[in-house]
C-alpha positions in Angstrom: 94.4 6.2 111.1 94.9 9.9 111.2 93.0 11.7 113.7 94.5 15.0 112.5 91.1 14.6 109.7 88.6 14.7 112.4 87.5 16.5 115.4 84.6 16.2 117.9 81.0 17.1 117.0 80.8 19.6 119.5 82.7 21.8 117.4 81.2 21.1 113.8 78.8 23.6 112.4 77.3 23.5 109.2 77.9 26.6 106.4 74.1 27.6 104.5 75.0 28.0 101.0 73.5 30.0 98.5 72.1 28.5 95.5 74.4 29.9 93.3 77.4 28.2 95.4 75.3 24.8 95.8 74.9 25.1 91.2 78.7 25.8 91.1 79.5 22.7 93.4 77.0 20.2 91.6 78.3 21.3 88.1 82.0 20.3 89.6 80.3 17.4 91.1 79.2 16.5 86.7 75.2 17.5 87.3 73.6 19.0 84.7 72.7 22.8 85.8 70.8 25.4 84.0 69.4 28.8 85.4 66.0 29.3 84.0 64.0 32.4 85.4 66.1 33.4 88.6 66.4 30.0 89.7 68.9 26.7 88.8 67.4 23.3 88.1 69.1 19.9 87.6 68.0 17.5 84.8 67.4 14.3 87.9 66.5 11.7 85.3 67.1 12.5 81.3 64.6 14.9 80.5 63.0 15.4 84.2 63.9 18.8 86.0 63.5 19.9 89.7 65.3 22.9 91.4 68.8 22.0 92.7 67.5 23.5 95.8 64.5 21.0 96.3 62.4 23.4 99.0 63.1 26.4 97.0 59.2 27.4 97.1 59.4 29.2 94.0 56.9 32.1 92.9 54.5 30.8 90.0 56.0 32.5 87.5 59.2 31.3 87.5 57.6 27.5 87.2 58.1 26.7 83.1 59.6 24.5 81.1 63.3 25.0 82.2 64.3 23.1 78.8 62.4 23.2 75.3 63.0 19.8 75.2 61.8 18.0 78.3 59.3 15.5 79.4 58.9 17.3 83.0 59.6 19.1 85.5 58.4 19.6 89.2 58.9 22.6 91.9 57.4 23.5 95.0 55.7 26.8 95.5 55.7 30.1 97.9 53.2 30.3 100.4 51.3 32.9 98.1 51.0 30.8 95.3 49.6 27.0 96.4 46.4 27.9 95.2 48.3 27.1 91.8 49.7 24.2 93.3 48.4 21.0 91.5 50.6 18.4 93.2 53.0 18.0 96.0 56.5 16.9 97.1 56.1 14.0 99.9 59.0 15.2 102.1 60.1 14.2 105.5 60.6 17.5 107.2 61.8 19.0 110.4 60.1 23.0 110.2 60.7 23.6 114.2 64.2 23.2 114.3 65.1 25.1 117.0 63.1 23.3 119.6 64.5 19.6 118.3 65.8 17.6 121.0 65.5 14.1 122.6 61.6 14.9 123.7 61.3 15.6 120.1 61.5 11.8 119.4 59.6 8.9 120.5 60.1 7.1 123.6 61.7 4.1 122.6 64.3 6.0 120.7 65.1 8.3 123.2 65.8 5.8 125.7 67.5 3.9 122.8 69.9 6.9 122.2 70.7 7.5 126.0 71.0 3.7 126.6 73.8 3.5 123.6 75.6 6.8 123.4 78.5 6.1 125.1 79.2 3.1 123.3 80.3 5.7 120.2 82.5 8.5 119.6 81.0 10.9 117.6 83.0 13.1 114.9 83.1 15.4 112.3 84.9 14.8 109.3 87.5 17.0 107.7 89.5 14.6 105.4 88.7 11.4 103.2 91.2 8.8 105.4 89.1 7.1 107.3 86.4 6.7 104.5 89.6 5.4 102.3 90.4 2.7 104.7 86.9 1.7 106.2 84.3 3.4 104.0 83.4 0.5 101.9 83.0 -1.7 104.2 80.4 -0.1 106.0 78.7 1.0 102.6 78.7 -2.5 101.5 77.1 -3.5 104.9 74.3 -1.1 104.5 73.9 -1.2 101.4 74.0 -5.2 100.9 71.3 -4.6 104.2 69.1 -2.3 102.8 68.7 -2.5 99.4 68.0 1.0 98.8 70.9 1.6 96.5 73.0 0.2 93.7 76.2 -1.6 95.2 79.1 -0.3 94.2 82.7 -1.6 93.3 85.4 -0.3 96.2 87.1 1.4 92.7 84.1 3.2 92.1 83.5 4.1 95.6 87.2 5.6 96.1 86.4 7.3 92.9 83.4 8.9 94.4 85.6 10.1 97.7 87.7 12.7 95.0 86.3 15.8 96.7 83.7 14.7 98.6 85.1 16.6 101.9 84.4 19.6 101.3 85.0 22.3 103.9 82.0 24.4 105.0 79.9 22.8 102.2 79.5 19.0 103.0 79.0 18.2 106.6 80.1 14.2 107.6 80.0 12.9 110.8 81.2 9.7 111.7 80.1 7.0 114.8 83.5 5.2 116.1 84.1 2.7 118.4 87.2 2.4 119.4 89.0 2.9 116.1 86.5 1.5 114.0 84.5 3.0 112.0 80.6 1.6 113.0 78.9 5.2 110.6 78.5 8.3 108.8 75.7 10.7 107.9 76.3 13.4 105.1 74.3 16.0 104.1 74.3 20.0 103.0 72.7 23.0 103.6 71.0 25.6 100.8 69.3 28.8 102.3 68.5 27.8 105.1 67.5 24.1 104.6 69.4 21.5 105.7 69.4 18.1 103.3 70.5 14.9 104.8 71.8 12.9 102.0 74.0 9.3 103.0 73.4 7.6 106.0 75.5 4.6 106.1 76.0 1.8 109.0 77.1 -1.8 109.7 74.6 -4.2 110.5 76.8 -4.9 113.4 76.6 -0.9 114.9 72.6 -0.9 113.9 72.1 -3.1 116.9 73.3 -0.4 119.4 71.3 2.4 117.3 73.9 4.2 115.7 71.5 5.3 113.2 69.1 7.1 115.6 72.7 8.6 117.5 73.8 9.8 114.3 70.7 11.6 112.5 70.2 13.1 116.4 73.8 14.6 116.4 73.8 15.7 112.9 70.5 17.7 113.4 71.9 19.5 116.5 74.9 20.6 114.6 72.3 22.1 111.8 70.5 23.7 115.5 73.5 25.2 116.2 74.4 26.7 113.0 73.4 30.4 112.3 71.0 30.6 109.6 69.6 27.2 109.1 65.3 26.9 110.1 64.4 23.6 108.6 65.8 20.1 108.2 64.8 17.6 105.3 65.4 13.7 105.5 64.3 12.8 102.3 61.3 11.6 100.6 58.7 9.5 101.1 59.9 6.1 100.6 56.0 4.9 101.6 57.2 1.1 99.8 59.6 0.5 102.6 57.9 1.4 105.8 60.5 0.6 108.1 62.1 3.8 107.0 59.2 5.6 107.2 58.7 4.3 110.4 62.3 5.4 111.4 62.3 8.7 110.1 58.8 9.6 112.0 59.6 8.3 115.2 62.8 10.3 114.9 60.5 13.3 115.2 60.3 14.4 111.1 57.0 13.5 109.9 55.8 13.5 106.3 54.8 16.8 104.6 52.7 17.9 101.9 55.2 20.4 99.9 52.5 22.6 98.0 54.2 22.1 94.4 53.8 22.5 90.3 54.0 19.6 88.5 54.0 19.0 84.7 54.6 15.5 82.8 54.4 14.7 79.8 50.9 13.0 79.4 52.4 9.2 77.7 55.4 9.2 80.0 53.1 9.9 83.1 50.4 7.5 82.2 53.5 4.7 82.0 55.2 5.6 85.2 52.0 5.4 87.1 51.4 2.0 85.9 55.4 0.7 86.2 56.6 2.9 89.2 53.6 4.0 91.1 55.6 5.1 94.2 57.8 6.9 92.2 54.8 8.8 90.1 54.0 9.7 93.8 57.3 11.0 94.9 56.7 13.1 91.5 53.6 14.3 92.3 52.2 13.5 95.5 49.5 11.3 93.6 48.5 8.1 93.8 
């Protein structure tokens, strides 16, 4: 293992991008981007269109039909326009960034992350190597664990690596112990918000809370970098409440994103009877 492709996470920071950079880097990455009314959306699920940059809070007027041909879309709004607001994005969300720290989590978990710290060495990642040789592993473990994503062949997951470490665009840090790799947490930053997006670990390194070590370092890196004010951990997953459980003792509650929603009438009637929790990811309805 190189350790030329890593360096300690007292010296990562994490880069805000614009939205025009984060639109150029999902195209590359094979979204589907289109600029509609000063803003860039991404088709999510065929036909279904949000902003790339999720927290955008977009004026009223820019809230349309991105495509002629779509069966939805969904955007949150600016402070002066919620009154048009007639749904919201379930979000959890870290607004007080600057005064996150271990008081900022629940008791257990702070004594949880003081207790096991030492047991891992924390790092950024600048190169794919150790994700090459131990990434899949610990993928498979969490994700064979967790359930809350497909499992994927170790050919499709080195596929997935091509350009995933990307320099002042995709932060990664990594929990070791010893030379084994126990974690890693992803995530980006657009204008200001930072978006958490993989948090993979071992059933093994969940025993000694690498989990609750990693998120905590990775939001002190986004403290620490100029320019970023808010920190999002994704949605409300309100069917598995361990994770919401997790994710609000970790100090980032769930919030109410003011937003404009607009579904086709058949396709919403049948994902609120076949995917309720996902109708209310899509519009903060039951």
């Amino acid at each position: 293992m190189s350790f030329q492709q890593m360096r300690d996470v007292s010296e990562a920071v994490l880069t805000s991008m614009t939205e025009e950079e984060f639109a150029s880097w999902r195209c590359k990455e094979g979204a589907h981007v289109i600029f509609h009314r000063g803003c860039y959306w991404e088709q999510r699920r065929f036909g279904f269109y949000q902003p790339i940059h999720l927290l955008a809070r977009l004026q009223i007027q820019q809230v349309t039909p991105p495509m002629q041909l779509c069966w939805g879309f969904q955007a949150s709004l600016s402070e002066n326009d919620v009154l048009s607001a007639n749904g919201s994005i379930p979000i959890h969300l870290l607004s007080n960034l600057q005064d996150y720290d271990l008081y900022s989590i629940n008791k257990n978990n702070r004594q949880n992350i003081r207790k096991n710290r030492h047991f891992f060495n924390i790092v950024e990642l600048t190169g794919t190597q150790l994700l090459e040789e131990q990434g899949y592993d610990v993928f498979l473990s969490a994700a064979t664990r967790t359930q809350l994503k497909p499992l994927l062949s170790r050919e499709k997951y080195m596929m997935n690596l091509v350009d995933y470490v990307v320099p002042k665009r995709r932060l990664i840090l990594a929990g070791l112990s010893d030379a084994k790799l126990c974690g890693y947490i992803s995530g980006y930053a657009v204008n200001g918000i930072a978006y958490a997006e993989d948090l993979y670990i071992t059933t093994e390194a969940s025993k000694n809370n690498i989990n609750k070590i990693l998120v905590f370092e990775f939001v002190q890196v986004c403290r620490r970098s100029a320019g970023i004010y808010e920190f999002a951990i994704g949605q409300d997953w309100r069917e598995k409440p361990g994770i919401v459980q997790f994710k609000e003792k970790m100090g980032f509650p769930v919030v109410y994103i003011p937003a404009k929603v607009q579904i086709n009438p058949l396709v919403e009637q049948f994902i609120r009877w076949k995917y309720p929790h996902k109708y209310y990811r899509l519009t903060g309805h039951d």
